[in-house]
C-alpha positions as CSV (number, residue, x, y, z in Angstrom):
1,X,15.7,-34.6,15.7
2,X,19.3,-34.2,14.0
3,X,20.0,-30.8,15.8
4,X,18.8,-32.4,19.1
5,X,21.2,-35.6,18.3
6,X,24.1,-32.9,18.1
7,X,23.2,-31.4,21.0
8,X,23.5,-34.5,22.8
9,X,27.0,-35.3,21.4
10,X,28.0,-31.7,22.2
11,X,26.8,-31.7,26.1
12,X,28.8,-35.0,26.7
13,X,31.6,-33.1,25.6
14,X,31.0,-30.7,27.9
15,X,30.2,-28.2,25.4
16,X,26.5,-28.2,25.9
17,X,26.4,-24.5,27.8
18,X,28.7,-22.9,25.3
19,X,27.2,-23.7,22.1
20,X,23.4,-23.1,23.4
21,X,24.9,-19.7,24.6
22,X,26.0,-19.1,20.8
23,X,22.8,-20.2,19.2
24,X,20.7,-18.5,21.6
25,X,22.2,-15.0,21.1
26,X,22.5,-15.4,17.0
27,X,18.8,-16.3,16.8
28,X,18.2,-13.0,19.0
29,X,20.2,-10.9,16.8
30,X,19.1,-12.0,13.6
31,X,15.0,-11.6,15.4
32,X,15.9,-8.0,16.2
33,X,17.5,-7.4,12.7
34,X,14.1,-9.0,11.3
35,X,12.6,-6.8,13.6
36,X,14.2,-3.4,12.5
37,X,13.5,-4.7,8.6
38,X,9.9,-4.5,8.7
39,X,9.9,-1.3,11.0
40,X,11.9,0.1,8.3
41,X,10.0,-1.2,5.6
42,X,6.6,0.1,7.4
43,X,8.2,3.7,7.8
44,X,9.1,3.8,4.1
45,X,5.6,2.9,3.5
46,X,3.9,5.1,5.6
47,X,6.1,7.9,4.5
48,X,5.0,7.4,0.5
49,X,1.7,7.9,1.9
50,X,1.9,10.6,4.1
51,X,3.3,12.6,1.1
52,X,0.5,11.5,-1.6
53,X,-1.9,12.4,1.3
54,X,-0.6,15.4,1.8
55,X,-0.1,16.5,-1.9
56,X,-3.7,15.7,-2.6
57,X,-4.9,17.9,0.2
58,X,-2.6,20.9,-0.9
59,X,-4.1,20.3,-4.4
60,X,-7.1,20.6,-3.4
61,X,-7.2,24.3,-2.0
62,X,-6.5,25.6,-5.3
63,X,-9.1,28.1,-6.1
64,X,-10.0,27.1,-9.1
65,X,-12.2,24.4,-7.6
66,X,-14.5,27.1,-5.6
67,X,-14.6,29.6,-8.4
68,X,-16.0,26.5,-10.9
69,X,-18.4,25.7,-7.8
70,X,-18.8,29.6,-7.7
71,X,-20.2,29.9,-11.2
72,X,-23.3,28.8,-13.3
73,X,-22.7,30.7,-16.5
74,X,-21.1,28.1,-19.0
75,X,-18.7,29.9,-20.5
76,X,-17.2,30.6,-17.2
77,X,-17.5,26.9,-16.0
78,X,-15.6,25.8,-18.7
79,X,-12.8,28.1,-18.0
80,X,-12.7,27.2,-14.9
81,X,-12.7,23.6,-15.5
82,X,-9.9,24.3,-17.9
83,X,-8.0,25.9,-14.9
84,X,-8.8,22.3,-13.1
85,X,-7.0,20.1,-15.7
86,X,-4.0,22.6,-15.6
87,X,-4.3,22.0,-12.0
88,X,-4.4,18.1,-12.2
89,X,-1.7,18.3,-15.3
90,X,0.7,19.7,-13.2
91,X,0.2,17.7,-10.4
92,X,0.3,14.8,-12.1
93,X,4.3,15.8,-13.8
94,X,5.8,16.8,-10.1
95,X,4.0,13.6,-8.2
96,X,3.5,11.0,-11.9
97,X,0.4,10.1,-10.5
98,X,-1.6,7.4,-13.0
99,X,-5.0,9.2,-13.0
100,X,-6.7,11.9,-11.5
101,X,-10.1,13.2,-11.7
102,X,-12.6,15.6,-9.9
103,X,-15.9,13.8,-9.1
104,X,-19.4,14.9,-8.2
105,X,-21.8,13.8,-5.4
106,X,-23.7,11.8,-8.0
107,X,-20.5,10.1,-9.3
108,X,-20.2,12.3,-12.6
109,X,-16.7,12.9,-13.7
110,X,-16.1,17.1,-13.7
111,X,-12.7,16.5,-15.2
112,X,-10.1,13.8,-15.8
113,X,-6.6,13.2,-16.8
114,X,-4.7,9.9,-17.5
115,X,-1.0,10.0,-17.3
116,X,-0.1,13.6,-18.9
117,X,-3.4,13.6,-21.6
118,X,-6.9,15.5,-20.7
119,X,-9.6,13.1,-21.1
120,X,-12.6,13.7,-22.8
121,X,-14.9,10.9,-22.3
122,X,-15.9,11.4,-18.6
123,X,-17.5,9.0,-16.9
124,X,-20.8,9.3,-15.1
125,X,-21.0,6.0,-13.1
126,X,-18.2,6.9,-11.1
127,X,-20.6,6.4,-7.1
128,X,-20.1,3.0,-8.0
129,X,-16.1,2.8,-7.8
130,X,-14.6,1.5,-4.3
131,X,-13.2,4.8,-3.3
132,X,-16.1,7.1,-3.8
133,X,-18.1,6.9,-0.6
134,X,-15.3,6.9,1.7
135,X,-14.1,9.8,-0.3
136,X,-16.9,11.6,0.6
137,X,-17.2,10.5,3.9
138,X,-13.8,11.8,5.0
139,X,-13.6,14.8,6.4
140,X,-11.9,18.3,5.3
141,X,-8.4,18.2,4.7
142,X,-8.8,14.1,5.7
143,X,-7.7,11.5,2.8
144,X,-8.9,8.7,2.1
145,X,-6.7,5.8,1.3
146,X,-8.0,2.8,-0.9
147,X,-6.7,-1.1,-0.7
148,X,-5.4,-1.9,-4.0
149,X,-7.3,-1.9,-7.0
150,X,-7.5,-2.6,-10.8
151,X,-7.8,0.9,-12.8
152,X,-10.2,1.0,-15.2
153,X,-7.9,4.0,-16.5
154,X,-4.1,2.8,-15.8
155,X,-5.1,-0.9,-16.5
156,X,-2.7,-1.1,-13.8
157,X,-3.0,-2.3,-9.7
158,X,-3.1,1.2,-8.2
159,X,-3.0,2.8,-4.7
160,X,-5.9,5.9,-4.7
161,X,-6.2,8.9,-2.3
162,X,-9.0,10.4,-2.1
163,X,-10.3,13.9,-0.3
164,X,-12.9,15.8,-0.3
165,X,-13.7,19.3,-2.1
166,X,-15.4,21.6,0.4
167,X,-16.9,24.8,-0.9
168,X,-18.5,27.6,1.5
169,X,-18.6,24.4,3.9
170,X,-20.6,22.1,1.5
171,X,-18.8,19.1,0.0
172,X,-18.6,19.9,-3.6
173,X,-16.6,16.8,-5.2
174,X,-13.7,14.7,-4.3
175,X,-10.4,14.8,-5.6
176,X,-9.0,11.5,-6.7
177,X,-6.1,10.6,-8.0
178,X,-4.2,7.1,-8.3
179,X,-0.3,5.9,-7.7
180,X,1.0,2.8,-9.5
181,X,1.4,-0.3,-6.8
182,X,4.7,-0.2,-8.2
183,X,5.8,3.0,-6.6
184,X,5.5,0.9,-3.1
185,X,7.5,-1.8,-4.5
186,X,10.4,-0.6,-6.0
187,X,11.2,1.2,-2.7
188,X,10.9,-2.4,-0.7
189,X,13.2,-3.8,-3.0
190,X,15.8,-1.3,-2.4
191,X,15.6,-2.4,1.7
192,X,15.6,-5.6,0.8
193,X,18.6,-5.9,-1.3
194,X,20.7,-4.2,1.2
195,X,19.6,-6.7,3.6
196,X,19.6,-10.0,4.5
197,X,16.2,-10.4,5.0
198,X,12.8,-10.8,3.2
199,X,10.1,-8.5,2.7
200,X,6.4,-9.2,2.1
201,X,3.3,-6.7,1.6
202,X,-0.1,-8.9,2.1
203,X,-3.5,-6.7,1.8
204,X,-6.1,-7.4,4.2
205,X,-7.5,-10.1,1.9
206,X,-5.1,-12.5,2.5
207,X,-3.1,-11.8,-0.7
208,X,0.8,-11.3,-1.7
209,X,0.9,-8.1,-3.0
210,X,4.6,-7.4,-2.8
211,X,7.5,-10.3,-2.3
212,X,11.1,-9.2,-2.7
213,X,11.9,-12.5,-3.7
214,X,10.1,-12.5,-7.0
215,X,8.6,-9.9,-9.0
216,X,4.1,-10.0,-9.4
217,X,3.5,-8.2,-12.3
218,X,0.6,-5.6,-11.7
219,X,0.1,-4.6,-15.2
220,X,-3.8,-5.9,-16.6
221,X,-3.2,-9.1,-18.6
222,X,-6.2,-9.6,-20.9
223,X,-9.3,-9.6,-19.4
224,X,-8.1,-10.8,-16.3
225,X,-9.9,-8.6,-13.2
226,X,-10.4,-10.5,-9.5
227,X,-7.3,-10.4,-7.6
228,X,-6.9,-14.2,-7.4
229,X,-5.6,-13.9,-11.2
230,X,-3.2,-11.4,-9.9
231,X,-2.1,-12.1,-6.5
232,X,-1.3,-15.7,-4.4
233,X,-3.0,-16.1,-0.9
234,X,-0.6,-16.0,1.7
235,X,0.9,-19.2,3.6
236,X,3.2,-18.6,6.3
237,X,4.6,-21.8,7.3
238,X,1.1,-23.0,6.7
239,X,-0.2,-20.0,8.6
240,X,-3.0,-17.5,7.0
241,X,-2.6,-14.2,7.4
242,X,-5.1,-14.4,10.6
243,X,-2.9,-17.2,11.7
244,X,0.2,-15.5,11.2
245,X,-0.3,-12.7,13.4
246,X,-1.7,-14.2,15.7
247,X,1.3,-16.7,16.5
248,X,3.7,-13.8,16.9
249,X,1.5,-10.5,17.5
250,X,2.3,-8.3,20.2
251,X,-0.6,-6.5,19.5
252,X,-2.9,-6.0,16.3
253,X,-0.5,-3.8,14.3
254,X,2.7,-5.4,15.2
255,X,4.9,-8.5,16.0
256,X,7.8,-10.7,15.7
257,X,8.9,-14.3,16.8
258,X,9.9,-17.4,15.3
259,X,7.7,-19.9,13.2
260,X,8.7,-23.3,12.6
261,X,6.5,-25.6,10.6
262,X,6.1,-27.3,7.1
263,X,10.3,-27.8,6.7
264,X,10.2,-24.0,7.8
265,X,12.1,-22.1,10.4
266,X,12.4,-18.5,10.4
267,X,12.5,-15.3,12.1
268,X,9.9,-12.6,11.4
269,X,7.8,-9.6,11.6
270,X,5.0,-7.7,11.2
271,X,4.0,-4.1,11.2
272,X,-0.1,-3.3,10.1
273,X,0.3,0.2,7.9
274,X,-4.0,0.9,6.9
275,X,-5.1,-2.3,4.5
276,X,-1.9,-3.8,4.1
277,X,0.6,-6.3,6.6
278,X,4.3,-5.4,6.1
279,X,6.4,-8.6,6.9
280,X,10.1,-9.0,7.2
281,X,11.6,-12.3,7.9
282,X,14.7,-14.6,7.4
283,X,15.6,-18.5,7.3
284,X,17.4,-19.5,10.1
């Protein structure tokens, strides 16, 4: 009611035109600038992936997996499945990936590493993990990639990527291996601080994964596991997620507009990059 009062004011001066011109044009600009941040921030994010995906696959080739596949005799398997940790080893110090493992159809581990260590006790239960079956049910040289989770391994909130291992056309195993959420992160926070606008990863659950205005910690605190111990639900304004991109959706993986509502009014954006909503926006 007070901007309206001034409006008033300004169009018996005569003024009206003028300053409506001015406000009009600055709320444009600052939507399109809101509208470049979160196509930014979705390209930086799809690019992080693209490279993990691609790594994976690459790693995957190696012919150490088909000649442990190849061989029965158990002195040979376990040379082989030396070769594999090498494998993982060095994959993990060029790309610092959390964990990586090669797993079999019925979820038992074939070999595992955690951070730069070989581990020893591998696990046998691994079908029931989140990523296993769509791991398998990618196809070759495809990657799967997971929402968020909590590793059991990192006790960390990790991103996994997931492929499968096809030998003489028959898939052998999948090749998992895990990035810290923090990866993600750190690389929003470096748009964000060289702009004037906010930036906001929510996953498909309706949770704050990522908010360049404060940090979420995504280390495991006790014996804390369900993401509501973690992660805030979303409110836009009093908008869910749903609601959200719904009010200014173009179509379902992007949009932009103004919301005003609950002493809020602000420009912003969305782009949809696989489980997660990037969001850019600023006060106006």
């Amino acid at each position: 009611m007070q901007n309206w009062a001034i409006m008033g004011k300004l169009a018996c001066a005569g003024l009206a035109l003028a300053m409506s011109g001015v406000f009009a044009g600055g709320a444009k600009a600052d939507a399109a600038a809101v509208d470049a941040l979160a196509e930014r921030a979705a390209a930086a994010i799809g690019r992080l992936h693209s490279n993990a995906q691609r790594a994976l696959v690459t790693v995957a080739q190696d012919e150490a997996f088909a000649d442990y596949f190849h061989t029965h005799e158990s002195s040979e398997r376990h040379r082989h499945k030396s070769r594999i940790d090498e494998v993982s080893l060095a994959t993990q110090d060029k790309f610092h990936v959390e964990e990586m493992c090669l797993i079999d159809p019925q979820g038992a581990e074939i070999s595992r590493i955690v951070g730069d260590e070989i581990a020893h006790d591998l696990a046998t239960d691994e079908a029931d993990a989140p990523f296993f079956a769509p791991g398998f049910a990618a196809d070759h040289r495809q990657v799967y990639t997971s929402p968020i989770y909590l590793s059991p391994d990192a006790d960390k909130w990790v991103v996994a990527y997931v492929t499968p291992v096809l030998v003489d056309g028959d898939k052998r195993s999948i090749l998992h291996y895990e990035h810290a959420f923090t990866a993600y992160g750190d690389i929003l926070q470096r748009l964000a601080a060289n702009d004037e606008g906010e930036i906001m990863i929510v996953a498909d659950t309706g949770h704050v994964i990522f908010d360049s205005r404060r940090e979420i910690p995504t280390e495991r605190v006790g014996e804390l596991e369900d993401r509501d111990d973690y992660f805030e639900g979303f409110d836009f304004a009093g908008l869910d997620l749903a609601g959200f991109r719904q009010a200014i959706g173009q179509d379902a993986t992007r949009g932009q507009g103004r919301i005003t509502g609950q002493d809020v009014d602000r420009n912003a954006a969305f782009r949809v990059v696989g489980p997660w909503t990037l969001i850019g926006w600023q006060d106006l």
